[in-house]
Backbone as a chain_set.jsonl record, in Angstrom:
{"seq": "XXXXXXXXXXXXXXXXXXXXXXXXXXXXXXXXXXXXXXXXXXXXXXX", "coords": {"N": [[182.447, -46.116, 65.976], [184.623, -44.24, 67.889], [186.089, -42.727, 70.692], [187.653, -40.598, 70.25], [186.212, -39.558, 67.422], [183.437, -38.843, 68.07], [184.027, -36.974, 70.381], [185.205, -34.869, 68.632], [183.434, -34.461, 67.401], [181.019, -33.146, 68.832], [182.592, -31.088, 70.083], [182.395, -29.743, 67.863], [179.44, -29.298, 67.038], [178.982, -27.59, 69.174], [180.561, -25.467, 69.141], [179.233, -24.806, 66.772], [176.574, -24.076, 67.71], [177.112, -21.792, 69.911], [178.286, -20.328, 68.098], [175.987, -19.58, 66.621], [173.912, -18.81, 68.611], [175.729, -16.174, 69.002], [175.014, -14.915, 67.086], [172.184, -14.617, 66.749], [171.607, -13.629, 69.428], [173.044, -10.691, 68.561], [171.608, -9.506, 66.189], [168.62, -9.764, 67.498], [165.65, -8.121, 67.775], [164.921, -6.537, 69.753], [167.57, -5.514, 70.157], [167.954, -3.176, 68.438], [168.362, -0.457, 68.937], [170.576, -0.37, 70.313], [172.574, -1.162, 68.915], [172.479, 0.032, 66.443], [172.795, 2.934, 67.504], [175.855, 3.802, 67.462], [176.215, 3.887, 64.921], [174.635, 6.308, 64.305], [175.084, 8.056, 65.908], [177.93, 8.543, 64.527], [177.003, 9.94, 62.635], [176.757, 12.312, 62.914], [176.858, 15.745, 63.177], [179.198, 17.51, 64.672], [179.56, 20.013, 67.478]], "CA": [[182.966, -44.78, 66.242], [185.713, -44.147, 68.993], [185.866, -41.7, 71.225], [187.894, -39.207, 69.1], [185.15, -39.296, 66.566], [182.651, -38.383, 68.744], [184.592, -35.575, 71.166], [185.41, -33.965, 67.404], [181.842, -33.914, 66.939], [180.135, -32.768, 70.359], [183.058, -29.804, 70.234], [181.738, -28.894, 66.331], [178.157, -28.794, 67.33], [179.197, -26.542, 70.652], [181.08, -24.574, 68.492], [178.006, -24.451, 65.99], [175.337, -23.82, 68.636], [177.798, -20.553, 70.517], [178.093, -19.202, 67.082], [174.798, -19.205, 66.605], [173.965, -18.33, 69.721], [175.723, -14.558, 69.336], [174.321, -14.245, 65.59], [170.694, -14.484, 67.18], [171.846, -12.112, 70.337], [173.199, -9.679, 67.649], [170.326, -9.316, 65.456], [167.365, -9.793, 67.688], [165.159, -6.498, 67.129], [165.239, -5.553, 71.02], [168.853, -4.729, 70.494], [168.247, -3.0, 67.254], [169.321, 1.001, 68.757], [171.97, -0.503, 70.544], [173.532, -1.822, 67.403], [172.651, 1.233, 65.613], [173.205, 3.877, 68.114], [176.886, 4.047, 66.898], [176.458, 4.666, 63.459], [173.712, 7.571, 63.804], [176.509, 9.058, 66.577], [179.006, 9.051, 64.293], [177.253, 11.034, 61.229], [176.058, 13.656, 63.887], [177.452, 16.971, 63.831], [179.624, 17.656, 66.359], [179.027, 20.958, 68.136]], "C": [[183.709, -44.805, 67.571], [185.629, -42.935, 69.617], [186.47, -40.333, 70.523], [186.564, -38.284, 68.582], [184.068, -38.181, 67.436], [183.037, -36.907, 69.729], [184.763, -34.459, 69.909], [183.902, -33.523, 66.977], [181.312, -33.054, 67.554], [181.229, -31.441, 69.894], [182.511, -29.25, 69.102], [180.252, -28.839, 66.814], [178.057, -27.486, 68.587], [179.671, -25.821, 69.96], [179.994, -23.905, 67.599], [176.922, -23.26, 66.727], [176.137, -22.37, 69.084], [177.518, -19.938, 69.523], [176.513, -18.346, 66.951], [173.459, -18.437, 67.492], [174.101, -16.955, 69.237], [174.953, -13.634, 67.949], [173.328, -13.29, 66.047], [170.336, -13.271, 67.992], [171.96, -11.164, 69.587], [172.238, -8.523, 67.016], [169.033, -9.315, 65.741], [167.021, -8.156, 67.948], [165.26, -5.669, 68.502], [166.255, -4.854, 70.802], [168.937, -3.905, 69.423], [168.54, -1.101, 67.751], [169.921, 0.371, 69.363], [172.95, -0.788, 69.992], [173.43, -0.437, 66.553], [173.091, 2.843, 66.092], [174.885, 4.396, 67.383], [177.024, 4.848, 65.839], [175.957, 5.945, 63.148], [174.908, 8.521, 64.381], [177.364, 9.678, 65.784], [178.828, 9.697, 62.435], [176.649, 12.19, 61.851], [177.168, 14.447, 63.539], [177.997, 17.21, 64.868], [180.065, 19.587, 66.43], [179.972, 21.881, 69.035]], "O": [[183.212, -45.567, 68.401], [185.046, -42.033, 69.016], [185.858, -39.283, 70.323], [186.077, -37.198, 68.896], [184.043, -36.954, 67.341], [182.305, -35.917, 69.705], [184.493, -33.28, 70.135], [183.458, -32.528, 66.403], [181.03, -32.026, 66.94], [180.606, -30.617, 69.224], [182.062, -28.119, 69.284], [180.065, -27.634, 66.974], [177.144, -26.673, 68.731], [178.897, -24.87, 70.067], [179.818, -22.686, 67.617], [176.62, -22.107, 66.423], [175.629, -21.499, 68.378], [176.677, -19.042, 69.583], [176.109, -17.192, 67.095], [172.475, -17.791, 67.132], [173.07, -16.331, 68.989], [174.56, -12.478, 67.792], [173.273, -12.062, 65.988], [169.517, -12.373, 67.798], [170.985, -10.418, 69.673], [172.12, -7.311, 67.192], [168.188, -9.035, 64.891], [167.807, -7.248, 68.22], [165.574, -4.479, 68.537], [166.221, -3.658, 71.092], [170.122, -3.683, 69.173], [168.95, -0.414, 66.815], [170.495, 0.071, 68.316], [174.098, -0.716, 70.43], [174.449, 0.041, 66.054], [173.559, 3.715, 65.36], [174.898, 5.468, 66.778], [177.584, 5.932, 65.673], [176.37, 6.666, 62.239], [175.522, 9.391, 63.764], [177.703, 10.855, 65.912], [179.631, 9.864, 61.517], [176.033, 13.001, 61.16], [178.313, 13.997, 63.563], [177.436, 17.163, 65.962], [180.711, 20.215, 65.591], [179.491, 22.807, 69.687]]}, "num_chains": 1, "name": "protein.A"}
């Protein structure tokens, strides 16, 4: 394997790992009204 090979790799796993990374941030349950806050907002009555 040559260095190519390998730099093509290491950037696809870094690329992997980030993604995965903001999935996790996204979806973990702490953030779960800050993710939903929006949507309840915007079937509220407005006043």
């Amino acid at each position: 394997m040559n260095f190519q090979v390998i730099a093509y790799t290491a950037f696809t796993l870094v690329l992997a790992a980030v993604f995965a990374g903001i999935i996790i941030y996204y979806y973990n349950p702490k953030r779960k009204q800050q993710v939903e806050a929006p949507k309840h907002r915007m079937l509220d009555d407005d006043e």
